[in-house]
VEXDO-323632 format. One record per residue (C-alpha): residue in three letters; x, y, z. Coordinates in pm, 1 decimal, padded with zeros to 6 digits, always signed. Example, Ala and Ser with C-alpha at 12.3 -4.5 7.8 and 13.67 -1.06 7.14 Angstrom:
BEGIN
+--------+----------+----------+----------+
! residu !       px !       py !       pz !
+--------+----------+----------+----------+
!    ALA ! +01230.0 ! -00450.0 ! +00780.0 !
!    SER ! +01367.0 ! -00106.0 ! +00714.0 !
+--------+----------+----------+----------+
END
This chain:
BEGIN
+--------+----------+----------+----------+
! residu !       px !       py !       pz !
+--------+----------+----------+----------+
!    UNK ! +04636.9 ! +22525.9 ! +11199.3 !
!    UNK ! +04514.6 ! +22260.7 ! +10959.0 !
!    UNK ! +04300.3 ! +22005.6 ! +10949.8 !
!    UNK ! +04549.8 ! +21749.8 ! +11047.4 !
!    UNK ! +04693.6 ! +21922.2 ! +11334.6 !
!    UNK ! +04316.3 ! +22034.1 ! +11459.1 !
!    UNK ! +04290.3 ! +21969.7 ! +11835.6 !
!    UNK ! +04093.2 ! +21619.8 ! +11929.1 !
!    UNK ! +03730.1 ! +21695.1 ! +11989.4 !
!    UNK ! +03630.6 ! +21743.9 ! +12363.1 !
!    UNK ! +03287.8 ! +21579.7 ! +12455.9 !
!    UNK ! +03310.0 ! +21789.2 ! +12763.5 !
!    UNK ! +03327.1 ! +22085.3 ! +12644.5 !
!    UNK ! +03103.2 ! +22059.1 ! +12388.7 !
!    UNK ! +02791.4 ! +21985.9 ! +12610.4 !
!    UNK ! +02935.8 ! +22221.1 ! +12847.6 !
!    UNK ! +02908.5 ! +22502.4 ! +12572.4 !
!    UNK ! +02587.1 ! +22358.4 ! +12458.5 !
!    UNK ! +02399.3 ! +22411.5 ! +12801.5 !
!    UNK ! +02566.9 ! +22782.0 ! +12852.8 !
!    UNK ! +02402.1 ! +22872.0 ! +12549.2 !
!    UNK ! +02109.1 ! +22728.6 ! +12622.9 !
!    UNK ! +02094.6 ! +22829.4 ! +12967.1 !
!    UNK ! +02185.8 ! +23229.5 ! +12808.5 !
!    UNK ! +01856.2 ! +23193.3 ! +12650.7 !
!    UNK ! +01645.6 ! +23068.2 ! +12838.0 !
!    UNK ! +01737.7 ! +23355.4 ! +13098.9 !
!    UNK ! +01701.5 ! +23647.8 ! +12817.6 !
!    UNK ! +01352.5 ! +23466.7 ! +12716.6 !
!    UNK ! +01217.3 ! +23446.6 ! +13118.8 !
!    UNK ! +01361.1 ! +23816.1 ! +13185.7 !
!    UNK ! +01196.1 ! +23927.7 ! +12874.2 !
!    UNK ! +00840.8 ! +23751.9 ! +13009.6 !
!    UNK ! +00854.1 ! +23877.3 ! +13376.5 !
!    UNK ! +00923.0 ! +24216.5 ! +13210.3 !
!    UNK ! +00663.9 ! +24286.4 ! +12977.4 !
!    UNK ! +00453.3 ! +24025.2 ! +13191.3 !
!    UNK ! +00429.3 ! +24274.2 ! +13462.4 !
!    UNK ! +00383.0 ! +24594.2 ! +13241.9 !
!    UNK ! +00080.2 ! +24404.2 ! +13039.9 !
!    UNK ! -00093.5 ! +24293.8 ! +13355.7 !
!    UNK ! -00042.6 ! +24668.0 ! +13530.5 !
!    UNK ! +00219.1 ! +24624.3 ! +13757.2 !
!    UNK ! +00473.9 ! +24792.1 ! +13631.0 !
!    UNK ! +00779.2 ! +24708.1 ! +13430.3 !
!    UNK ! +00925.4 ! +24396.0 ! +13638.7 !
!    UNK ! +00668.5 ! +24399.7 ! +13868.9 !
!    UNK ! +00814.9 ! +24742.8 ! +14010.1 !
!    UNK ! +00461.2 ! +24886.5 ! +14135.5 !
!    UNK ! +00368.9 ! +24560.4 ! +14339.2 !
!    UNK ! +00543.1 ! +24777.2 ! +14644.2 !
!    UNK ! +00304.6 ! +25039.3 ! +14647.3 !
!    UNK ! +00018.9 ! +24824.6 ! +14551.0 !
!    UNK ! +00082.0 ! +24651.9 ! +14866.8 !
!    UNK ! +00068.0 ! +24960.7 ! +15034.3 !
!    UNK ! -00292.5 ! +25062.6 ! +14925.1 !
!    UNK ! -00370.1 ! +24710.9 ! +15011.3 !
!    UNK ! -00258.3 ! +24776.2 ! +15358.0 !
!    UNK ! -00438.5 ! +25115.7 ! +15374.1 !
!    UNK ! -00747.4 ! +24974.3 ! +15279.3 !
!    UNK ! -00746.5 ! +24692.2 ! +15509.6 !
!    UNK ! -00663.0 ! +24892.9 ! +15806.9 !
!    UNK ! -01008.7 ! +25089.7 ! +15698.8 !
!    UNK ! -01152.2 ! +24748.8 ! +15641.8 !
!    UNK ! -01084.9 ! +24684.7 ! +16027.7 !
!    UNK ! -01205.2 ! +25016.6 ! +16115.8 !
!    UNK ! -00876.9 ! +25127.4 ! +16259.1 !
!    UNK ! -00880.0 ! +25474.3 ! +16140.8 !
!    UNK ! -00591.3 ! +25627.2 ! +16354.1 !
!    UNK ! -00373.6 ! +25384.3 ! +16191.2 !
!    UNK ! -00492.5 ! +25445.7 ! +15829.6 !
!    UNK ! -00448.7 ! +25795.8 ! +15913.2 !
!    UNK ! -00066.5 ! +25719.9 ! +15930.0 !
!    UNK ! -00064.7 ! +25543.4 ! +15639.6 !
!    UNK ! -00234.2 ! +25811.0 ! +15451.9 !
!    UNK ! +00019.1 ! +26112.4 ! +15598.9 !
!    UNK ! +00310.4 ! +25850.4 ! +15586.6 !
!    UNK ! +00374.3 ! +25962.3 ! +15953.6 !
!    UNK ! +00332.5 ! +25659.8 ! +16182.5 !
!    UNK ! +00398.7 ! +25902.4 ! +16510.0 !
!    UNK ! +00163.2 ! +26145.3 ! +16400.9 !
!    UNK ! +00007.7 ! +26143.6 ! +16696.6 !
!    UNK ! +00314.1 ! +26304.3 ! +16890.1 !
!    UNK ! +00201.2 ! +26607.3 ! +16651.1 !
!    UNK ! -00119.4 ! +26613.8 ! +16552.8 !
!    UNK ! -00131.4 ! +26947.4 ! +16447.4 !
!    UNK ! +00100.1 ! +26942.0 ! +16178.8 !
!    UNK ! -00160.4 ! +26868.0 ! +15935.5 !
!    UNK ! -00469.3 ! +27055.5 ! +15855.3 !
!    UNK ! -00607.7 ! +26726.3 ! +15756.3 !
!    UNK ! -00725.6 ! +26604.1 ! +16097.9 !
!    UNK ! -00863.7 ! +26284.0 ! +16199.9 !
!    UNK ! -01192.8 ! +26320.6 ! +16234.3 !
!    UNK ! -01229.2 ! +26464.9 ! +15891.5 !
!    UNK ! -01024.0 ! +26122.6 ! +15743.0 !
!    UNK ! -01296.2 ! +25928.4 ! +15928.1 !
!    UNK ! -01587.8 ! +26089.9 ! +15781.6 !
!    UNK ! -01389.7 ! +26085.5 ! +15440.3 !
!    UNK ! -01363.5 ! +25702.2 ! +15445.3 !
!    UNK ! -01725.0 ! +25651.3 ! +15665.0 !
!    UNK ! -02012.2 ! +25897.0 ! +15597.1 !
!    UNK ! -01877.8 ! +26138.3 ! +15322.8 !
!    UNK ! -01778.8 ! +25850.7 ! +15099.3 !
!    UNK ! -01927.4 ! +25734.6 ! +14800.2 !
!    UNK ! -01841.8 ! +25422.8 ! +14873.8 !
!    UNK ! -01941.9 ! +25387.0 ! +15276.7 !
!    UNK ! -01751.5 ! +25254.9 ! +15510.5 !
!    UNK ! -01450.6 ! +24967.0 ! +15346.8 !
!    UNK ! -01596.6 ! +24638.1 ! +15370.1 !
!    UNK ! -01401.2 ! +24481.7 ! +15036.4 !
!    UNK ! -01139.0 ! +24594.0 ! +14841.2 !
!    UNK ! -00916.3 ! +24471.1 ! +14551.0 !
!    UNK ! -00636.4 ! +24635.5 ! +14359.4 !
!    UNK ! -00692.1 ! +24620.5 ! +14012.8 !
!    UNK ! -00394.5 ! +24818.4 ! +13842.8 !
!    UNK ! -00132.0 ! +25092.7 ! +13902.3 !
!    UNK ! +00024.2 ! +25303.8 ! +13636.0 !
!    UNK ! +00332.3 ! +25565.3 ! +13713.4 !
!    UNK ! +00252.0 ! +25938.3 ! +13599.4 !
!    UNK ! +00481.2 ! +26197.9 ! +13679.0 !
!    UNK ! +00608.3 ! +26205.5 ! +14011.2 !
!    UNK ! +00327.4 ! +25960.9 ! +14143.6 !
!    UNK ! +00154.3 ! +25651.4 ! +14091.7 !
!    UNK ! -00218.0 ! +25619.9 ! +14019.6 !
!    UNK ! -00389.7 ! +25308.4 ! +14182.5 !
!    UNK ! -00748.0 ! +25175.9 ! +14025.2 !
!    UNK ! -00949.9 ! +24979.2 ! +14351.7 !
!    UNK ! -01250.8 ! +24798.3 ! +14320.3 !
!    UNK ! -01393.8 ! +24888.3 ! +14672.2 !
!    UNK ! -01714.6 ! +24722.8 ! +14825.1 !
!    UNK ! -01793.4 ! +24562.5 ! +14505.2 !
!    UNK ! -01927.5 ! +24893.3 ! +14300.2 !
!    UNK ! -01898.9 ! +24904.3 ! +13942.0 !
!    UNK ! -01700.6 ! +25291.1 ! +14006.3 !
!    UNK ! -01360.9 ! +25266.3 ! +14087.2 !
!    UNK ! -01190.9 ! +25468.8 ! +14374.0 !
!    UNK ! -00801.2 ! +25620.4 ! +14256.5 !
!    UNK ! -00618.5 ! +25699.8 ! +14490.0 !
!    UNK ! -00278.1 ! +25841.6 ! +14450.5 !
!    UNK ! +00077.0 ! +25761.9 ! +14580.2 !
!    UNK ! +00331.8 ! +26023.6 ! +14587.2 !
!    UNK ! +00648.8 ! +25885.0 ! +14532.1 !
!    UNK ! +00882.5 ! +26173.4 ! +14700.5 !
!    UNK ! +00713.8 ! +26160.8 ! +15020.0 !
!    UNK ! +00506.6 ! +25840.6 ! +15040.8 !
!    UNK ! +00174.7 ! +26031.9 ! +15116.9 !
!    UNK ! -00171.7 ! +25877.5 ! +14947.4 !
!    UNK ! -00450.7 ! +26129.3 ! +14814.5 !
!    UNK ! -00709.7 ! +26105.6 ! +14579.4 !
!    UNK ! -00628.4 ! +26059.7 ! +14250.7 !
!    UNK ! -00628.5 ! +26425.4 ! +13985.4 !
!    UNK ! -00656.3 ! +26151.7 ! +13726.3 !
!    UNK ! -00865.1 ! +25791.3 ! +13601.9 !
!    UNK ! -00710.1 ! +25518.1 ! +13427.3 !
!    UNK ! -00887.2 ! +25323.9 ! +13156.0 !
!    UNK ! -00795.1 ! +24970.3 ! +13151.7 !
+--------+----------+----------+----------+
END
């Protein structure tokens, strides 16, 4: 093909090119934000520990309403635990004094979720609870769902 057989320029297509390309990169630049957005605010990669943030923010407003049963469920994963309560050596009444008198914190009154980091098989979750200047970690275990205390601190 030469130059005086080249096809007739198409307006159409042109600006129809034009705005796929810019529409390409506009979507690499907002992935690439929401991405590293997430990891640098401790959420995760693409925001992928927000689930299990919510989770602990569930937890910890069940305690909030002192409805410890419930909590308990959350903490086992086992919302019928009930129907077998002695499946677990780690009753009830010991969760309640855990999270009421044998706390450092007292009872929940205020919470907030500060950051989550994955580690291993688990997540590790920093909470501001009742407003003290130590943090409470608390753990997630990601095979089974089941929270514990944190083996490990973050520093953030």
């Amino acid at each position: 093909m030469t130059l005086l057989n080249a096809p007739e320029y198409n307006n159409r297509r042109e600006t129809l090119n034009r705005n796929l390309f810019i529409g390409a990169v506009v979507l690499i630049l907002l992935t690439a934000v929401i991405g590293v957005g997430g990891f640098l605010l401790g959420h995760g990669w693409f925001f992928s520990l927000l689930p299990v943030e919510h989770r602990i923010n569930v937890f910890l407003s069940t305690l909030e309403a002192k409805d410890y049963p419930k909590a308990y469920g959350i903490w086992m994963n086992d919302p019928d635990w009930q129907k077998h309560p002695d499946k677990y050596d780690y009753k009830l009444q010991r969760f309640t004094e855990d999270w009421t008198t044998a706390s450092d914190w007292g009872p929940i009154r205020s919470h907030h979720v500060d950051i989550s980091k994955k580690d291993g098989t688990g997540v590790v979750i920093a909470v501001r609870v009742n407003d003290n200047p130590k943090k409470l970690f608390l753990w997630y275990e990601r095979s089974n769902g089941t929270l514990t205390y944190s083996p490990h601190e973050l520093e953030y």
